[in-house]
C-alpha positions as CSV (number, residue, x, y, z in Angstrom):
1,X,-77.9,-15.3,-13.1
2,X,-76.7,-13.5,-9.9
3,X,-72.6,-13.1,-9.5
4,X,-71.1,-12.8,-5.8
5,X,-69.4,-9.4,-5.5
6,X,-66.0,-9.9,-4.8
7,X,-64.1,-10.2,-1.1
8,X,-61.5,-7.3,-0.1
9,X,-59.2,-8.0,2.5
10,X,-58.7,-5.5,5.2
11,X,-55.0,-5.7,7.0
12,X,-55.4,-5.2,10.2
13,X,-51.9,-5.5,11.3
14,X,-48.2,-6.6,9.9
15,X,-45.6,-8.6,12.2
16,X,-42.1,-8.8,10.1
17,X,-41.6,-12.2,9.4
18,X,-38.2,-12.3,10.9
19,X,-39.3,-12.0,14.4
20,X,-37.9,-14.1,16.8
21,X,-41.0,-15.5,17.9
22,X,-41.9,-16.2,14.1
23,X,-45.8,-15.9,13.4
24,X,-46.6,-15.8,17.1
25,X,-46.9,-12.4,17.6
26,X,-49.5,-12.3,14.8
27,X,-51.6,-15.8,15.8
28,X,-51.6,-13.9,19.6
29,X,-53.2,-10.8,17.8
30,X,-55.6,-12.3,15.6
31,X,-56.8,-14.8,18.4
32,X,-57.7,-11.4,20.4
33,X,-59.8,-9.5,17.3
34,X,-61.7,-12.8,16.8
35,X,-62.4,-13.2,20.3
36,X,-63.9,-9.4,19.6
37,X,-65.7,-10.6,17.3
38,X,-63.8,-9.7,14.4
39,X,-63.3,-12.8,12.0
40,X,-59.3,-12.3,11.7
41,X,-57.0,-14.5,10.5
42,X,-52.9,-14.6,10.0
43,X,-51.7,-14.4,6.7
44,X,-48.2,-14.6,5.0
45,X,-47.0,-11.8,2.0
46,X,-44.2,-13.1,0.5
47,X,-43.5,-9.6,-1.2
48,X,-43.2,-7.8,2.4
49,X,-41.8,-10.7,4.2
50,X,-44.5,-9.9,6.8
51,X,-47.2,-11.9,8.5
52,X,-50.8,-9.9,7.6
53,X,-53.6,-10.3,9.9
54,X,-56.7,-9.6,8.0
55,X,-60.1,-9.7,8.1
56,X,-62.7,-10.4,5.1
57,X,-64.8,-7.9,4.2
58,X,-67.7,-7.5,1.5
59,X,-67.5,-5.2,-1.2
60,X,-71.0,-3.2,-1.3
């Protein structure tokens, strides 16, 4: 039986929830590492109150 070895996330950057712009900031900047070629995506932490772009990476 083989067993998948876990994901880590990597934050790439935080945007404070309370911005005026809301997540925007954060969709803007994850739309630009992706088209880098960097598989980001926006995230919320409830805990920070801060939108996380992050990125998926494999534990080796």
């Amino acid at each position: 039986m083989t067993t998948a070895l876990p994901a880590q996330r990597t934050v790439l950057e935080r945007f404070p929830a309370g911005h005026p712009r809301g997540s925007w900031p954060a969709d803007e900047y994850a739309a630009a590492q992706r088209a880098q070629g960097t598989d980001a995506r926006v995230v919320m932490d409830l805990t920070s109150d801060q939108f996380l772009v992050v990125t998926d990476t494999t534990a080796h």
